[in-house]
RONU-677515 format. One record per residue: residue in one letter; x negated, y negated, z negated of N, C-alpha, C, O in turn. Coordinates in steps of 0.1 Angstrom, whole numbers, plus 5000, padded with zeros to 4 digits. Layout:
N
AXYZXYZXYZXYZ...
//
This chain:
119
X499250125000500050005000499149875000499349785008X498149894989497749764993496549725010496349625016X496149845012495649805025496949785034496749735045X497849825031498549755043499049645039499749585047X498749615028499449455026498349365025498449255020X497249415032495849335030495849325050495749215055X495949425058496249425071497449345077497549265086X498449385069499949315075500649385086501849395087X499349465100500049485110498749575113497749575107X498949655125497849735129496549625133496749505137X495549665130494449565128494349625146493449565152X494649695151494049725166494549655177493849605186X496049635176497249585186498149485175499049455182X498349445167499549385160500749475159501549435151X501049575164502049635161502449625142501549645134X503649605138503749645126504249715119504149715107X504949805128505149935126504550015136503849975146X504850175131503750265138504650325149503950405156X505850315151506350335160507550265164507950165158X508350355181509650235178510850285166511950235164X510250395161511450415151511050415138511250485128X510450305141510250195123509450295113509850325101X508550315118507850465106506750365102506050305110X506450345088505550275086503650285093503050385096X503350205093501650225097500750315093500950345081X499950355096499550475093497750485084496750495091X497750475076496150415068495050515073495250625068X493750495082492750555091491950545082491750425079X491050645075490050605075489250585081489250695087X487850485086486750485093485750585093485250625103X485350625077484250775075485050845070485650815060X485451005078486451115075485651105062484651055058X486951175055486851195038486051265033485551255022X485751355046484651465043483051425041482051495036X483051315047481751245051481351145039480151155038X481751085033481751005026482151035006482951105000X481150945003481450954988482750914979483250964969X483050804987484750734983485450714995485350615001X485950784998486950775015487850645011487750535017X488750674994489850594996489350464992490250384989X488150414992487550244993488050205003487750245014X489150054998489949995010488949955020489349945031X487349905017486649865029486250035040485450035049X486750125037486950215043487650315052487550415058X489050195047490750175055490950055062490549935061X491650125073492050045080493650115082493850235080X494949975089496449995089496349995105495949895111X496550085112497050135119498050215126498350325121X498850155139500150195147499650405150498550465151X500850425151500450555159500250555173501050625180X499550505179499150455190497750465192496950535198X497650345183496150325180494750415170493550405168X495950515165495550605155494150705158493050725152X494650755169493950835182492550785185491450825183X492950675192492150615197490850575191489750565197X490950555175489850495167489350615160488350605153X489950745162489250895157488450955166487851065164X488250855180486750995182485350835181484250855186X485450765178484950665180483850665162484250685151X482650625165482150565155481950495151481450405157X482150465131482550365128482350185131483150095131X481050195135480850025144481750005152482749925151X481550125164482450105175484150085168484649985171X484550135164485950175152486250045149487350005151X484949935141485049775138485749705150486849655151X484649715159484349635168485849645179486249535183X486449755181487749795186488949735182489949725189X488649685167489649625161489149475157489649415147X488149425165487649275163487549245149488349165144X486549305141486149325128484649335126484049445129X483749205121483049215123482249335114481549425120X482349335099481449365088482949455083484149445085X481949585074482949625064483349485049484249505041X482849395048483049325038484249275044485049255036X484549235057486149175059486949265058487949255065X486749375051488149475046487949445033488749515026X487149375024487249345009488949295013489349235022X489849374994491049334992490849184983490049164975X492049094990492049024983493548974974494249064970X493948834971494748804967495948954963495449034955X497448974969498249034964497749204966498149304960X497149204973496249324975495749364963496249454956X494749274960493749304954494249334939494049444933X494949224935496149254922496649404918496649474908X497249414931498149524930497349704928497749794921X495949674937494949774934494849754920495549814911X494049674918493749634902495149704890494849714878X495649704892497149734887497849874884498549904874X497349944896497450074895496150164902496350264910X494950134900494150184900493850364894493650464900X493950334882493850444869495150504877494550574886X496850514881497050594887496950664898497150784900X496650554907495650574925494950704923495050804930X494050694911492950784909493250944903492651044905X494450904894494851064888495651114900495251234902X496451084909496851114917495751174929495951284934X494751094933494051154939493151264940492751314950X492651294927492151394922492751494916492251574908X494151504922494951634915494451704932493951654941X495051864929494651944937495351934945496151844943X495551994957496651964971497352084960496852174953X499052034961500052124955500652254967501552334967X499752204978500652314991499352295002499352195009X498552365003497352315011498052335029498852425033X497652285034498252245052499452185051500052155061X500252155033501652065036501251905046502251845050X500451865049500251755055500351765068501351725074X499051855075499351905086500851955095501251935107X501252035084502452055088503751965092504551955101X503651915079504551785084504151675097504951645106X502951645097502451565111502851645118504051625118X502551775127503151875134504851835141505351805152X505151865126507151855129507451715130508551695136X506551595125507051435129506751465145507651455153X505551495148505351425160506151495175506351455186X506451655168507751675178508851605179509251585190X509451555169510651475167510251315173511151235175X509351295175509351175182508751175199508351075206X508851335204508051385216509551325226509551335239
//
C-alpha cells in the first residue's frame, strides 16, 4: 500500500489501474526476492499496470529504472503519507511477512485462474 501511494499510478505508462477491469496495480519487484537480502524495501518496489509488469521482468535492474524514467534507487525513498503509513505498521508488514506460505503455489495458482478470466 504504501508504495503504491508513494507511485500513485504505474511508474512505466501512467495507467492507474492494472487493467480495464479496475484490478489494482501490481507491486514488481526490481531484485527477484530470491536475489536479494530485503526484497520488500520500498526502494526495491515499484507500482506497476499488468501490461507493464512483463515487460520490466526480463530486464535488468538499471535498464528496469531507466524504462520507467527513474533515475537512482534513492527516488523510490517513501516519503510523506507513505512514509507514515510504513512507519505505522511496520512491526505488522514484518510478522506477516515472515510467517510461512499457508498453501505453497496458492499464489501462482491464483495468477493462473486471474489471468484466464481476463483472456
Amino acid at each position: 500500500m504504501a508504495v503504491r501511494s508513494r507511485d500513485g499510478a504505474c511508474v512505466r505508462c501512467g495507467r492507474e489501474r492494472s487493467s480495464k477491469n479496475e484490478r489494482a496495480l501490481h507491486v514488481h519487484h526490481i531484485v527477484p526476492e530470491e536475489k536479494t537480502e530485503n526484497p520488500h524495501d520500498p526502494q526495491n518496489l515499484l507500482s506497476v499496470c499488468g501490461g507493464c509488469h512483463p515487460v520490466l521482468e526480463g530486464l535488468t535492474p538499471k535498464e528496469q529504472l531507466k524504462e520507467c524514467g527513474i533515475d537512482s534507487f534513492e527516488q523510490l525513498q517513501l516519503r510523506g503519507e507513505a512514509a507514515e503509513w510504513l512507519s505505522k505498521y511496520r512491526e505488522q508488514i514484518e510478522v506477516f511477512a515472515s510467517a510461512p506460505d499457508p498453501w505453497p503455489g496458492m499464489f501462482a495458482e491464483a495468477q493462473k485462474h486471474l489471468s484466464q478470466r481476463s483472456e
